[in-house]
C-alpha positions as CSV (number, residue, x, y, z in Angstrom):
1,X,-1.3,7.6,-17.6
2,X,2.6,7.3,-17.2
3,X,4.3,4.7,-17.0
4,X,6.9,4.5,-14.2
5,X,8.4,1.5,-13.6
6,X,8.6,-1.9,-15.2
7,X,9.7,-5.1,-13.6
8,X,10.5,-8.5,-14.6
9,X,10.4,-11.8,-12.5
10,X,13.5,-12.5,-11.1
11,X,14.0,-16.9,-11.0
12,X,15.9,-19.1,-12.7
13,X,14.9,-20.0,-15.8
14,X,13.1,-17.9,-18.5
15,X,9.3,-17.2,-17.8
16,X,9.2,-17.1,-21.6
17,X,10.4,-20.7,-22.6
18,X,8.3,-21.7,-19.7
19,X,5.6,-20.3,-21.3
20,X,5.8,-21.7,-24.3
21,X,6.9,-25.0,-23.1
22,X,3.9,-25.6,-21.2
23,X,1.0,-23.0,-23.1
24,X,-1.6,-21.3,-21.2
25,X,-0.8,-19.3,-18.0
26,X,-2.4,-21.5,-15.6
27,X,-0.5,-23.9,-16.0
28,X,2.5,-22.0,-15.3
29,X,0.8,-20.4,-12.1
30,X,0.1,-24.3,-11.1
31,X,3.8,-24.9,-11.1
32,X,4.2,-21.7,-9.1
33,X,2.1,-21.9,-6.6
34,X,1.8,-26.1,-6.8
35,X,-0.9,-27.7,-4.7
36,X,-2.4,-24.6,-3.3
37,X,-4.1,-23.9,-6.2
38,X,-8.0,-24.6,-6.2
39,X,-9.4,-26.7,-9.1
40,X,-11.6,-23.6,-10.5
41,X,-8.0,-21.6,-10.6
42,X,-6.7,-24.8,-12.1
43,X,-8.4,-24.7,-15.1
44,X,-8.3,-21.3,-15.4
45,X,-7.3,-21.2,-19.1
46,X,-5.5,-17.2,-19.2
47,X,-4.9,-14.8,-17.0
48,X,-6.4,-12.0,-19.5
49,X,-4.3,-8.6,-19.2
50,X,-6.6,-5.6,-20.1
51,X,-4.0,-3.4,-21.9
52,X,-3.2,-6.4,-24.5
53,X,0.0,-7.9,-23.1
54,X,-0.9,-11.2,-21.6
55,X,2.9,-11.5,-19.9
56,X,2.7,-8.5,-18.1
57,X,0.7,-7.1,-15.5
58,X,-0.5,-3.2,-15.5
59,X,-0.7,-1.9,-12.1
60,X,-1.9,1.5,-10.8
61,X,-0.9,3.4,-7.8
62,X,-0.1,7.1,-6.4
63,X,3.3,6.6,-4.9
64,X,3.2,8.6,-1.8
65,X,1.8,6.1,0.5
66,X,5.1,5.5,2.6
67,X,5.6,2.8,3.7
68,X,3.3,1.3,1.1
69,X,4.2,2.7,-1.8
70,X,6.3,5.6,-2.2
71,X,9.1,7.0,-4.5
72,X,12.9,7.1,-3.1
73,X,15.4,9.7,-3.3
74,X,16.6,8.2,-6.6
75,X,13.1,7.9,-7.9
76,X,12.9,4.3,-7.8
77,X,9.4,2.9,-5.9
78,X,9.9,1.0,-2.9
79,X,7.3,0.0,-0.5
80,X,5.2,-3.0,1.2
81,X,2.2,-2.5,-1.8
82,X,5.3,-2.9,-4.0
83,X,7.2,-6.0,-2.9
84,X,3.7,-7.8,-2.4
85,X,3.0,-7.1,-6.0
86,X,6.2,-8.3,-7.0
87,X,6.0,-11.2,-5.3
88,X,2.5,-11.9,-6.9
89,X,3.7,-11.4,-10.4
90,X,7.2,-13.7,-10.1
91,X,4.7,-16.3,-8.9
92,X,2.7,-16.2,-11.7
93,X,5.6,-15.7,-14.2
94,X,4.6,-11.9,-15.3
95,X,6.7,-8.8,-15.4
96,X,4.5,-5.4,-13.8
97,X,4.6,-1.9,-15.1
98,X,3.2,0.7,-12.6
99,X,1.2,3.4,-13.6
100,X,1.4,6.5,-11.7
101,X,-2.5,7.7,-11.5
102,X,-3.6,9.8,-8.5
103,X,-5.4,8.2,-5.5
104,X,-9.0,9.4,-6.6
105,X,-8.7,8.1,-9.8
106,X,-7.8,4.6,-9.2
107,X,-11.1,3.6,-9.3
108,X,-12.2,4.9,-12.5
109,X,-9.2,4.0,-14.2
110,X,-9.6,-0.4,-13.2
111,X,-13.9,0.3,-14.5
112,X,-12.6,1.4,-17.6
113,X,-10.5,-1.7,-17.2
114,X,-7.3,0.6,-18.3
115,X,-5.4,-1.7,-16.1
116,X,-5.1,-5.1,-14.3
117,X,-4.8,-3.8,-10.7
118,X,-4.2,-1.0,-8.4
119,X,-2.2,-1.1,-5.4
120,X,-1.9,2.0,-2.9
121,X,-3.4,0.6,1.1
122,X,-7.0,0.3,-0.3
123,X,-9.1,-0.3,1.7
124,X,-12.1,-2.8,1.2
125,X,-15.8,-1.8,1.8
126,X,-18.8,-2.2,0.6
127,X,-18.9,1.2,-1.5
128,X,-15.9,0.8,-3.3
129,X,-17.3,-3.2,-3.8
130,X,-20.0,-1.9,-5.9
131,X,-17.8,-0.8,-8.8
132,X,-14.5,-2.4,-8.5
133,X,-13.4,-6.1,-7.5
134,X,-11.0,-6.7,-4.5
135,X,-8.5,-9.5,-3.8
136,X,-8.5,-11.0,-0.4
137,X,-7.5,-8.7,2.5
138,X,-3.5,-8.4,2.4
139,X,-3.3,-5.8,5.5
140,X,-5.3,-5.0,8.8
141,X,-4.9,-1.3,9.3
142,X,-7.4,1.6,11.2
143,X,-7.7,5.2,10.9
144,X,-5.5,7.1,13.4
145,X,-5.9,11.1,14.3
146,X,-2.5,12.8,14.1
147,X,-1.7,15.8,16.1
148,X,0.4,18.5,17.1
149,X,2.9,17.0,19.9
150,X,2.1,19.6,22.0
151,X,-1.8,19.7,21.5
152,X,-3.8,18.9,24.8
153,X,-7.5,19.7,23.7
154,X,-7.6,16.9,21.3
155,X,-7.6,13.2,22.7
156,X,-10.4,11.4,20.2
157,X,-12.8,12.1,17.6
158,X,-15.3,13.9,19.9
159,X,-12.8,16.4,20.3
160,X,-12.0,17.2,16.6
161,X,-16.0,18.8,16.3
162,X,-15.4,22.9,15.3
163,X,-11.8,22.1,14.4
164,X,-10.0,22.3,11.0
165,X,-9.2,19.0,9.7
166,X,-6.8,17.9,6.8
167,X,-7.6,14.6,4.5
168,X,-6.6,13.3,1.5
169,X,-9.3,13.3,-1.1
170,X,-10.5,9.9,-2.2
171,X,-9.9,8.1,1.2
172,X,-11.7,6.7,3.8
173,X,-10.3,8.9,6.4
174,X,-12.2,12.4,4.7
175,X,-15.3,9.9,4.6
176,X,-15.2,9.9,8.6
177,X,-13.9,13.2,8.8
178,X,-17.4,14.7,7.2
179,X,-19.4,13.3,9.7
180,X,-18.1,15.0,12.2
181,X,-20.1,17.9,13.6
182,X,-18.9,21.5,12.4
183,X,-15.6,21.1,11.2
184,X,-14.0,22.3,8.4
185,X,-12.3,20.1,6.1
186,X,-9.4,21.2,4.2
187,X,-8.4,18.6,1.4
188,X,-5.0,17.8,0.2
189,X,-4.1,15.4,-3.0
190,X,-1.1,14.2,-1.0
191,X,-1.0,12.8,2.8
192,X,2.3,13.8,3.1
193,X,1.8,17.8,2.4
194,X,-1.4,17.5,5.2
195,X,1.1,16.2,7.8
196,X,3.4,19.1,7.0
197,X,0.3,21.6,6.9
198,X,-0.2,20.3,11.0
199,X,3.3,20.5,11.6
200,X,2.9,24.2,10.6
201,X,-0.4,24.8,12.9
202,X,-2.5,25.3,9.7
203,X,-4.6,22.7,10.8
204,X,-5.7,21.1,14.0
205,X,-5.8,17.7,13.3
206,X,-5.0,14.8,10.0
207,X,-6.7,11.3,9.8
208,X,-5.2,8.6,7.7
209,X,-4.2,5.3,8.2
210,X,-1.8,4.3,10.9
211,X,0.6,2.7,9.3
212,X,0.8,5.3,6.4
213,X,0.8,8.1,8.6
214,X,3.7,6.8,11.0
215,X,5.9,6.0,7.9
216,X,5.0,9.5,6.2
217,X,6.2,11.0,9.8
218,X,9.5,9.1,10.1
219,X,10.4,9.4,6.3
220,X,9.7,13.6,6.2
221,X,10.9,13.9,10.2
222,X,8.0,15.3,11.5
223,X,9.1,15.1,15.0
224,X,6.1,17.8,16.6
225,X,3.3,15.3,15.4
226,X,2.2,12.3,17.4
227,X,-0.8,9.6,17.2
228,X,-3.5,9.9,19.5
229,X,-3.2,5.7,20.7
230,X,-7.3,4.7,20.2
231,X,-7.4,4.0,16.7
232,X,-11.2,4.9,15.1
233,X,-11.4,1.8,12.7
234,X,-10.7,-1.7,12.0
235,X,-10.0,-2.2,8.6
236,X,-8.2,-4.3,5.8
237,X,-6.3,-3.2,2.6
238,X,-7.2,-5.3,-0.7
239,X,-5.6,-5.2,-4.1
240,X,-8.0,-3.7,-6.7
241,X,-9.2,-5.5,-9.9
242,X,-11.5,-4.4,-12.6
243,X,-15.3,-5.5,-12.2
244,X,-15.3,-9.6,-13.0
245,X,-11.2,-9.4,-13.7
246,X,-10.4,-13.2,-14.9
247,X,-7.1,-12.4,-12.5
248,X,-8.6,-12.5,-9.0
249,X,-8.7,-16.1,-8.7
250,X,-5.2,-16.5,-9.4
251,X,-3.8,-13.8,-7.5
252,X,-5.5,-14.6,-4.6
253,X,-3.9,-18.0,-4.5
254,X,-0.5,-16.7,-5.0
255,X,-1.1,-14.8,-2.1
256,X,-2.4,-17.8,0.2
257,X,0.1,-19.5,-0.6
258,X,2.2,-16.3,0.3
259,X,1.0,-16.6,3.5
260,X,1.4,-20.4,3.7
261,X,5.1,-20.5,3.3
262,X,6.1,-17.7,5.1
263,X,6.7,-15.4,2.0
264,X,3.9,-12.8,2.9
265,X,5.1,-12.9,6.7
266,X,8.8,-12.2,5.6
267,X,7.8,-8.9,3.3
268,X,5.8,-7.5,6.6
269,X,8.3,-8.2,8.8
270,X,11.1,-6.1,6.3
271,X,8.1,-3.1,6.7
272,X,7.1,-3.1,10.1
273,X,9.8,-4.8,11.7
274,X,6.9,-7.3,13.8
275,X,4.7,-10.3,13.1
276,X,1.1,-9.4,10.9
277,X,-2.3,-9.5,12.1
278,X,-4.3,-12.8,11.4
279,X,-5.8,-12.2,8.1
280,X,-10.0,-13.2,7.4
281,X,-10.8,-14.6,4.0
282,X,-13.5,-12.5,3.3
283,X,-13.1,-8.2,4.4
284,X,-15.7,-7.5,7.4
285,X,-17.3,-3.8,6.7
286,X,-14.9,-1.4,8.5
287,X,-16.0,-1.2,11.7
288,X,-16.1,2.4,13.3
289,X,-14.8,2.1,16.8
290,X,-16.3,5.7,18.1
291,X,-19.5,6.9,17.3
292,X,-19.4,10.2,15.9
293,X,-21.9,13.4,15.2
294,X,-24.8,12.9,12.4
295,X,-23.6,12.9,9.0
296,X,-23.0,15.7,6.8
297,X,-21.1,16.9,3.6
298,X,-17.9,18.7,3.6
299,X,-17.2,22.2,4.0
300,X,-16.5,24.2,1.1
């Protein structure tokens, strides 16, 4: 596990001498955050950091998520994962290191509790539930089919059956993908070389994310790929937490209160340049817009 980046909060004042002016973390976090904290986050007596350091929170991601998280041309990590996450940590007075760990092994990594969070678009369901914990949803998002701008035959997911399809292992995009009815899957460990696999007509067709997927085309300059408009999910993107992590409580009330004051509208707006979706407390199951073909594994 590298180490890539480490941040500090930036406010006035030493997060330090707070800390030892006024003891356990939680009662730093309730000066943070103030009233929005509720009384079982309260008396929350530490926010436990799995890796030993109790200031400073380890976080996991793949940076190649643009415009989530990726890695600039100076090698510094940028992204909407990344300023949230920043955000979190000021609020509750600790400095982040990100850990660079590929997509598919996120999960493993926060059950053997070999860090305090992941960050990378995640999105909630109920699989993923059963072995990892989830902050509240942060993002609404969907699955979108990306094609060749001068493809004709393909206008929804019907149309991809018998066609060779490109997904990034790990994600819920090659989960739908395999259900559809005699395709062939070709799987990539980056998004971002799939998109330039279609742009070379080695493929017929990517799905990922929307929002990922248009960033990935606008940062590389893909200009012969466009989005088929219907998007085939309704989803939401939580922050990852180790099974029963002591943290969840306290980061999701940095990030209602986030959303309260304007903070978390401010960060999306610097992303996506428009206002965010209305955000549910509790993730629905991703909802699949467009039936599809009976289930089956992937092609070799």
């Amino acid at each position: 596990m590298a180490f890539i980046q480490e941040t500090q909060p930036k406010e006035p004042g030493s997060p330090r001498s707070l800390q030892r002016r006024l003891g356990p973390l939680a009662a730093l976090v309730s000066l943070t955050i103030g009233c929005s904290l509720p009384p079982e986050v309260r008396s929350t007596p530490t926010a436990k950091s799995y890796v030993g350091d109790p200031k400073t929170l380890v976080v996991a991601t793949e940076p190649s998520f643009p415009p989530f998280v990726y890695l600039t041309s100076d090698d510094q990590l940028a992204g909407f994962d990344v300023d949230l996450i920043h955000e979190i940590a000021r609020r509750l007075g600790l400095k982040v290191y990100f850990a660079h760990i590929p997509f598919d092994g996120l999960f493993a990594t926060l059950e053997a509790e070999t860090a305090d969070a992941a960050v990378d678009a995640i999105t909630i369901n109920a699989k993923r539930d059963e072995s990892i914990d989830f902050s509240r949803p942060y993002f609404k998002s969907g699955l979108a089919i990306a094609v060749r701008a001068d493809e004709t035959e393909i206008n929804s997911l019907q149309d991809l059956a018998g066609k060779k399809i490109a997904v990034k292992l790990g994600t819920t995009g090659a989960e739908l993908a395999a259900q559809v009815p005699n395709t062939r899957l070709v799987t990539f460990d980056s998004a971002e070389k799939a998109l330039i696999d279609l742009d070379k007509g080695n493929v017929d067709a990517v799905i990922k994310d929307e929002p990922t997927t248009l960033g990935m085309i606008d940062r590389v300059g893909l200009q012969n790929i466009r989005l088929i408009p219907e998007l085939l999910t309704e989803e939401y993107y939580g922050i990852g937490l180790p099974p029963g992590s002591p943290n969840r409580p306290l980061i999701n009330a940095a990030l209602e209160a986030m959303i309260a004051d304007g903070t978390y509208e401010r960060i999306y707006r610097r992303w996506f340049r428009r206002s965010p979706s209305p955000l549910p407390e509790i993730a629905p199951e991703p909802k699949i817009r467009v039936p599809v073909g009976v289930a089956r594994p992937p092609s070799p």
